[in-house]
Each structure stands twice: as C-alpha cells, then as structure tokens.
Steps between C-alpha positions, in 0.01 A plus 500: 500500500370185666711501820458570844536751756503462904616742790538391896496820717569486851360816673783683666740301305485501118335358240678233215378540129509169264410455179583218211455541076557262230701664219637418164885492514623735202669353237869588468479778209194654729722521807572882593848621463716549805549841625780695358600633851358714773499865621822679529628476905295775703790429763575829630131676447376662816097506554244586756203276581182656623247288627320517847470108466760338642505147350497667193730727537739304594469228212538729276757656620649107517473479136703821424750408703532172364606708188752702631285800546560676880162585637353736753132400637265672696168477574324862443551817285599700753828296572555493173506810466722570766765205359511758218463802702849400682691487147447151413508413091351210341489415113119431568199491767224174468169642705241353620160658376286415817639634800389711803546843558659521182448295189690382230383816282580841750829329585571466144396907443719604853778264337480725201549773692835471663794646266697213549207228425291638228675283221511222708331186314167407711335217467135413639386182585106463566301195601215646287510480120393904444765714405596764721353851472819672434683237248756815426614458859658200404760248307340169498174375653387148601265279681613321697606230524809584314653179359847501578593486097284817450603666790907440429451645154291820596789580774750438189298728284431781751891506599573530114647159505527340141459088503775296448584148376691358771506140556196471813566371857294131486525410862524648829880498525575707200260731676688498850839534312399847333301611826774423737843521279565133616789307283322168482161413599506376886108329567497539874215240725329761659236508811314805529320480851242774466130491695359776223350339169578776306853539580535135463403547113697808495793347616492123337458750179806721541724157613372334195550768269863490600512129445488356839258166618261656794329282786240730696462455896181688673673552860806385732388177555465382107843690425670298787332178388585576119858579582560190723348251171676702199857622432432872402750742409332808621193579778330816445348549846258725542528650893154531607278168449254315666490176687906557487650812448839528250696574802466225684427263141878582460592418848386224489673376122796623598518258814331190342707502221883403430727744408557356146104487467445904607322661218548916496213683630414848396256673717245688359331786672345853446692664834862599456577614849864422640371263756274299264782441253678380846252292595479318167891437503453372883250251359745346260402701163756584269357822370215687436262612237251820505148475465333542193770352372668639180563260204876638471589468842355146530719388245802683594468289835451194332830556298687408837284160646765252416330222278480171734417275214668555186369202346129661459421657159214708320427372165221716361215531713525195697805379807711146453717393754815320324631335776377461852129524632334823574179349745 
C-alpha cells in the first residue's frame, strides 16, 4: 500500500505500533451510510467470565460492563462451577478454551450437566483458529481477539436480543449517563495514583468510558507533586505504592494544600478489614474503593465528588477549558 510500519518495544514495558498510508478520499456518493443504530441495551444481563488469565479476564469483563451487563469472573472451571453449584443464574457463560486442569471444552460438557445450566448460552473463546472438538457444546465460538463490535452483537444474539435503531451514544458522556443514571454529564479531572501498569490502563479506561479527563501518577511522590501543580477534582489513591505509599501521599496533600484547594481522595485497596478502612479515614481519605474494582461501583462513587471546575467540558473525544487554565 506504499506506507510504513515501525514498533518501539521496551522489554518489561511495552511495545508502541506505528504505521502511515496514503489513501484516496471517497467521493461523496461513495461515502458509507451512517449506522442506523446499535444493539438493543444488554443492561440488566448477568454473565460469567472464565478465564485463568487475569488481564484478560478482567478486560473483558470491562467491556460488558461498560454495557450494562453484571459480570461474575473467575479464573478456573472449578470455581465456576461452584458459582453455579451455589444457585447462581446467568443468561450466558464466555470460556476460555485453554486453561489448566480444566479447559474450555470439559467445563463446557460439566456445564451441560447441571439441571439448572444445561440451556445456558456458552460461548468459547480460543486463541487458536481450530474449532473446538465438541462445536454442539456450544452457542457461539471465536478467536480471539473478539472485537468489541463482534463481541456486543454475539452477547445480543445469544441472550435473544433483537437490534434496535436507537439514536447511538457518540462520546464518552452519553456513555457515563446510561452507565451511571447521571442527569447531566459531570467530566470530573481525575488522578489515578496507581504503581501497577495494568491497573493504570484498566482504570484510565473505566474513568474514560464514563467521560472523565485521567492524569496517571506511578507512586506517592508523583501523586503529591501532581496534586500540588493541578486543580483535580478527584484522587484515586491507591494504598500500597512505592517510593511513597497512598497513606502518607494523602497526608501529605491534605497538609500542603488549602482548604479550598483539597481535592477528594478515594483510597483504593484489596483489604477491607475494620482497621484498614480506619486507617485510610485517619490519613485524610474520604472513602474507599475495593480492589478489583467494579465498573458500577466506580461510578456510583464518582456520582458524589463535587465538580471543582464547572467551566471544563468534553466535546467529542477531545477536553477544552472555556474559561480559566488547567496547567
């Protein structure tokens, strides 16, 4: 196609993909048509994730939720099949094919087993292109990666959910108004100080999916620092970090800052002991989030950080600040 392609790859960090093309721009009577609408609302579905990866797991678990659908991951068969041992119901099960102990395949056939799962919709999702060996096992089958199109209309299709032609959310607000039953979009600035990379692209995703402009800090000491130079509404402080851990990152805001300048913080941490949630209110946090963090409960929390500057809008995909300056 006469372009180019380039990749930088840091071991141990990532890797960035490039590439450029020269194309004709299509004349106006070739341009496609606009897209009548989108599938109907899967707000309300309940489905369980298998997949012994976590990363994955969780993403796509992130992009049901970001749907409406209420989701229950795990990461092998056999706690799946005690989620549905217990009584649990779910308008459909996605499983991973490649797992240990027990793939994709035998869950699918012990699945079928259980009175009150063998119509359940099952879906399998393979990194290989083959087929699986028992295709009757199952609803839907795909490699993956699922793109998030394909993936939102299979769901649709296995919960016997027609398509409809309603008008389709264009920008990350629309999105956080259906998600979170807000009134009027509210853009929040948000820090996220998290050390992990992985939760730090799990989490900018989930803020901007419900609308909101994220800055990322990598421990205390770049949280404190970003908070003393920017105005943000809302800190999401993750407790244990290095260098500087959340705990004393929010000290340490909360007495180098004026009282008109505090941001909220929201701690976030996997323990929910008594005296944790203690020591995080001793510390100066306003409240507290769970670890992994659910989409739903992140932006029910958000529905209460009072928005410092009203002047800053989304338009589209990209921030303006009417009045003021954000730096």
């Amino acid at each position: 196609m006469g372009g180019t392609f380039s990749v930088d790859s840091t071991e141990g960090v990532g890797s960035t993909f490039a590439f450029d093309v020269v194309m004709d721009i299509a004349a106006a009577d070739e341009a496609p048509a606009a897209p009548a609408g989108q599938p109907a609302n899967l707000a309300g579905l309940r489905a369980l994730v298998v997949d012994d990866n976590d990363t994955n797991r969780r993403i796509l678990s992130l992009q049901l939720e970001s749907w409406g659908v209420q989701c229950v991951d795990v990461a092998n068969g056999a706690w799946a099949l005690a989620t549905l041992g217990a009584g649990t119901t779910f308008d459909l099960a996605i499983l991973d094919m490649h797992m240990p102990g027990m793939d994709g395949q035998e869950l699918a056939s012990r699945i079928r087993g259980l009175p009150r799962s063998r119509s359940m919709p099952l879906m399998l999702l393979t990194s290989l292109g083959a087929p699986p060996d028992s295709p009757d096992l199952f609803d839907a089958f795909h490699t993956k990666p699922v793109r998030s199109t394909v993936l939102r209309t299979m769901v649709a299709t296995l919960a016997g959910i027609d398509q409809v032609t309603v008008p389709e959310a264009t920008s990350p607000v629309d999105a956080h108004s259906v998600l979170a039953g807000a009134t009027r979009p509210r853009p929040l600035y948000i820090l996220l100080a998290e050390d992990n990379p992985v939760n730090q692209r799990v989490g900018r995703l989930m803020l901007e999916n419900l609308g909101h402009i994220v800055d990322i800090a990598g421990n205390g000491v770049e949280a404190l620092e970003a908070a003393l130079a920017a105005e943000y509404d809302l800190v999401l402080m993750d407790v244990h970090m290095p260098v500087m851990d959340g705990m004393a990152a929010t000290r340490a805001i909360r007495a180098q800052l004026s009282a008109s300048a505090q941001p909220r913080i929201i701690a976030l941490t996997a323990s929910s002991l008594v005296e944790d949630r203690t020591s995080c209110t001793a510390a100066g946090m306003d409240a507290y989030l769970l670890k992994p963090v659910r989409l739903e409960k992140l932006a029910a929390a958000l529905e209460d950080v009072p928005q410092r500057q009203p002047d800053l809008v989304v338009v589209a995909d990209r921030t303006e600040v009417v009045a003021g300056d954000r730096s």
